[in-house]
C-alpha positions as CSV (number, residue, x, y, z in Angstrom):
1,X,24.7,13.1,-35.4
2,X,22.8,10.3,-34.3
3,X,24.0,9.6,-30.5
4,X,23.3,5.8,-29.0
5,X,20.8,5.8,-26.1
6,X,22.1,5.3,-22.8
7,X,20.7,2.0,-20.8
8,X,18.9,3.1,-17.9
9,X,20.4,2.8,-14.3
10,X,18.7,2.6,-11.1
11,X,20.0,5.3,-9.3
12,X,17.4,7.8,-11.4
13,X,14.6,5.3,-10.5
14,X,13.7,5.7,-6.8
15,X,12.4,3.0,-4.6
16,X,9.0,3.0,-3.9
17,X,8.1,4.0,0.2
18,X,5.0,2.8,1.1
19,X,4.4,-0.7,2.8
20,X,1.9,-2.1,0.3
21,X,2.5,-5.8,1.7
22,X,2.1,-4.9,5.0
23,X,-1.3,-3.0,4.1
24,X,-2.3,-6.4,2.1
25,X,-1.3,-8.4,5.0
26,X,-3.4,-6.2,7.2
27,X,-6.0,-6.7,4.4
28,X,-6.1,-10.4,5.0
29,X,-6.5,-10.0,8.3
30,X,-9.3,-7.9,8.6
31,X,-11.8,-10.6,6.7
32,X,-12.0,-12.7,9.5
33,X,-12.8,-9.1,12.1
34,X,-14.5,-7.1,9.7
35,X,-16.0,-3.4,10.2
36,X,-19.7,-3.7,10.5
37,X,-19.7,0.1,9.8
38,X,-18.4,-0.7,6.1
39,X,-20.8,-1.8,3.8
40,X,-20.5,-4.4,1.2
41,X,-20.2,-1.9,-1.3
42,X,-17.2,-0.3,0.5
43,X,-15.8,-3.8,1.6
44,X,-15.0,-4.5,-2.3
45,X,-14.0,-0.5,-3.3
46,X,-10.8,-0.9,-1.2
47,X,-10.6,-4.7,-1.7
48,X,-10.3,-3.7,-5.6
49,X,-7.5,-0.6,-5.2
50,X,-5.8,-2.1,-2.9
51,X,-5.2,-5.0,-5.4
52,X,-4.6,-2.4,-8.1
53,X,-1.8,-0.1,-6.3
54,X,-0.2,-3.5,-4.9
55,X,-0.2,-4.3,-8.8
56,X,1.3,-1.4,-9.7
57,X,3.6,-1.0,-7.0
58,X,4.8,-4.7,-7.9
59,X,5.1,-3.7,-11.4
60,X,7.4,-1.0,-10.6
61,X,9.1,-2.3,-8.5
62,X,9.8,-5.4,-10.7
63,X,11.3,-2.8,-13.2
64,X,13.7,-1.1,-11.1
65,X,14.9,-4.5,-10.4
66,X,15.4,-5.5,-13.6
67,X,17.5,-2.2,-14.2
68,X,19.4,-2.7,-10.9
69,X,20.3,-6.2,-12.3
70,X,21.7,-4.6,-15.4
71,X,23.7,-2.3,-13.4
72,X,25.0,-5.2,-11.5
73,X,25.8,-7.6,-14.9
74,X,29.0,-9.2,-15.4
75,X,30.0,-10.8,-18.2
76,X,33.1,-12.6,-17.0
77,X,31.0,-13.7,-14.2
78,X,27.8,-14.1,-16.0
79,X,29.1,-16.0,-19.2
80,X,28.1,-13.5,-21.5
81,X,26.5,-10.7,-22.0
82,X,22.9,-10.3,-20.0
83,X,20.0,-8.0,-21.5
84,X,17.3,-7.7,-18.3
85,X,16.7,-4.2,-19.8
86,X,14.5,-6.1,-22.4
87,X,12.2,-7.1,-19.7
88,X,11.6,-4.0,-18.6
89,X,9.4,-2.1,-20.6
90,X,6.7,-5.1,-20.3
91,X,7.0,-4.3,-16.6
92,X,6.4,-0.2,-17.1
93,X,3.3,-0.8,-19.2
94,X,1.4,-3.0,-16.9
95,X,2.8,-0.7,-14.3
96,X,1.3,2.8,-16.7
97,X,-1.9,0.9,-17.1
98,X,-2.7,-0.6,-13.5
99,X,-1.8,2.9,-11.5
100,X,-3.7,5.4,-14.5
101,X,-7.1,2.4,-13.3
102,X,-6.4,3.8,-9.6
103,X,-6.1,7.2,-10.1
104,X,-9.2,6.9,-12.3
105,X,-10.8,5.4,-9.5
106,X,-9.3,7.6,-6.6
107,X,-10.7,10.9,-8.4
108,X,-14.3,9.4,-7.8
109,X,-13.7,9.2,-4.0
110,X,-15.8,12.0,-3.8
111,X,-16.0,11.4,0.1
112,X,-12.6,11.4,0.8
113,X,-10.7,14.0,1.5
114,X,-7.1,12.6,1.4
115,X,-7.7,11.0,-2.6
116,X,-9.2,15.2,-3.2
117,X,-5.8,16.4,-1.8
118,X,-4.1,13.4,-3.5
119,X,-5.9,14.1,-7.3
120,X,-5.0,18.1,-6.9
121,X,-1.7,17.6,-6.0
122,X,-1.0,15.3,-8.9
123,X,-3.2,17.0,-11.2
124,X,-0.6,17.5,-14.0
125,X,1.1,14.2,-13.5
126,X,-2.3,12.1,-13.7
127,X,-2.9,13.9,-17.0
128,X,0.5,12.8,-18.0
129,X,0.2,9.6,-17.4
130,X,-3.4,9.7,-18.8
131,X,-1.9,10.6,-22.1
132,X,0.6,7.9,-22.2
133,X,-1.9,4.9,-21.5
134,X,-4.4,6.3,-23.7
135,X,-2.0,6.5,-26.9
136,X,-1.0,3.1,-25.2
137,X,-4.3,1.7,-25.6
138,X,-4.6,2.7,-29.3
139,X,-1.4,1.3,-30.3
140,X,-2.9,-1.8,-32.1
141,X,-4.6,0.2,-34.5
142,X,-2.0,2.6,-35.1
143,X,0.8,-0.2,-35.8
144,X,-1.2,-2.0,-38.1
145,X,-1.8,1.3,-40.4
146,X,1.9,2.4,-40.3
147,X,0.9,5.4,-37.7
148,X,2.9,5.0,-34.7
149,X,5.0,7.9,-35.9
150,X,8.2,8.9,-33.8
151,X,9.6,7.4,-30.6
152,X,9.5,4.0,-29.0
153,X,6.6,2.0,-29.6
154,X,7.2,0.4,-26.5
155,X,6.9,1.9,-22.8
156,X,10.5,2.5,-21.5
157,X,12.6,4.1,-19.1
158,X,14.3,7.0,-21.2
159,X,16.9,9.7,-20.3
160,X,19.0,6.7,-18.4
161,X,15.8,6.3,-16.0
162,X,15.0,9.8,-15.3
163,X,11.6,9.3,-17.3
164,X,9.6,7.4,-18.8
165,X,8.5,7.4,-23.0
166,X,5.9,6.0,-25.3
167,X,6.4,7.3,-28.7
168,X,6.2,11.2,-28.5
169,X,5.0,11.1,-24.6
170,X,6.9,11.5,-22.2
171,X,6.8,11.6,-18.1
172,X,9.5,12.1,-15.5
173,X,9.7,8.9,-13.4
174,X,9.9,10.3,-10.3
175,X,6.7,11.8,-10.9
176,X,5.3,7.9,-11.9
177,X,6.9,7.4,-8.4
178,X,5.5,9.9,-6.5
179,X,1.8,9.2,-7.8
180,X,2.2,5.2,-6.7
181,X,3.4,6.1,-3.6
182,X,0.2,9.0,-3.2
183,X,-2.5,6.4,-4.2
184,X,-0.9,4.2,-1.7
185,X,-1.6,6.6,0.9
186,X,-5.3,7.4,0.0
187,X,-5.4,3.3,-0.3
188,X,-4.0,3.2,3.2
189,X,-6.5,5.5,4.4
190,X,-9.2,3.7,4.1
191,X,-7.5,1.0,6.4
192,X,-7.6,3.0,10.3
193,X,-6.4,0.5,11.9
194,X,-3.0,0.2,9.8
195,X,-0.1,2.4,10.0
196,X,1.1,4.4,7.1
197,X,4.1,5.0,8.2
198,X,5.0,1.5,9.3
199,X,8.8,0.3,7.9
200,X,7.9,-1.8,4.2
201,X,7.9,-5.4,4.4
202,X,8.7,-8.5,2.1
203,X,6.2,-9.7,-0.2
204,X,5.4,-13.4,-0.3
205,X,2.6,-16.3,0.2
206,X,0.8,-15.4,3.2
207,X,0.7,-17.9,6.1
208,X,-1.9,-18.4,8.7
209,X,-1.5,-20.7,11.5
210,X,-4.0,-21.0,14.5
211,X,-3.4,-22.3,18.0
212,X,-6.0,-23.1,20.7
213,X,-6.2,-23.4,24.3
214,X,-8.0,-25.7,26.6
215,X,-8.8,-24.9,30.7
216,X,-9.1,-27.9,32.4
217,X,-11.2,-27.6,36.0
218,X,-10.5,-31.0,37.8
219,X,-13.3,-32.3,40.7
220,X,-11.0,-30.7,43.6
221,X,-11.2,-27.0,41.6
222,X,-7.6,-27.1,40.2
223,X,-7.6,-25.6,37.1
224,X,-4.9,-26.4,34.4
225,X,-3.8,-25.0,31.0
226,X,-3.7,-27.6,27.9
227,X,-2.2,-26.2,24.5
């Protein structure tokens, strides 16, 4: 007997930790004091994965949303029924395919002990996720011959959240979790300056604004501040 699939529900979908828009705040920053000890080369390696990891952080984050807002739908109060769950799965892929491009991209950090630690402790959940966005990737040519075979040929959260499917594949989603919250660690690490553990913050435009100074030494030696 053929049982109807449960919709997910946020509370198997945890909430991301890591303060990826303070770190790209703190990005933004640094251009105008930059590190003479980095070289160009360096400059745009953690320019690049921190745009990826913020990408896939936002990603994720954008589909837990979208679930919560299911949870939270009222038809009585919302005029009718309200389907964000069909936004979701455009959300997980782009989230699948933009963290599998860090982690890609981490394991070549050779130099860096925090992305070794990071790629060894995730070892069987990289490969996981390396199986989904590969079958993924191949999707257009399997749909169009008739072979996509069992399963959803979309990227969803199955199990009511607990994980996520692509056809046959399968991952936990706390284990998507925990890899986005790892790379963003190894990301943060190449960042000294900015603090790890610092409490998450908004995302948003940036704003810069500048103020200036002016001492004024009249003829008697008084000196007086302008601005």
């Amino acid at each position: 007997m053929n049982t109807v699939p449960k919709l997910p529900t946020v509370k198997y979908i945890p909430d991301l930790l890591g303060n990826i828009e303070g770190l790209k705040r703190h990005s933004f920053i640094s251009v105008f004091v930059p590190d003479p000890a980095l070289s160009e080369d360096d400059r745009k390696l953690r320019s690049w994965l921190l745009h990826t990891v913020a990408s896939a952080s936002r990603h994720y984050s954008k589909a837990r949303e979208l679930v919560e807002r299911q949870d939270n739908a009222d038809q009585s109060r919302d005029g009718g029924a309200l389907f964000h769950v069909l936004d979701v799965s455009e959300q997980v892929e782009d989230c699948v395919t933009a963290t599998f491009r860090a982690c890609m991209a981490i394991k070549r950090l050779d130099s860096s002990q925090v992305a070794q630690e990071f790629c060894k402790h995730h070892k069987n959940s990289i490969e996981e996720l390396r199986l989904i966005r590969n079958q993924f990737d191949h999707m257009h040519s399997q749909v169009t011959t008739g072979e996509t075979g069992a399963g959803p040929i979309s990227i969803i959260f199955a199990d009511e959240g607990k994980s996520i499917k692509f056809r046959k594949l399968s991952m936990e989603t706390s284990a998507l979790h925990s890899i986005i919250n790892g790379a963003f660690r190894v990301v943060a690490s190449l960042y000294p300056a900015f603090d790890v553990n610092s409490a998450k913050e908004a995302g948003g435009p940036m704003k810069l604004t500048i103020s200036a100074s002016i001492t004024v030494t009249d003829a008697d030696g008084t000196q007086r501040q302008i601005g």
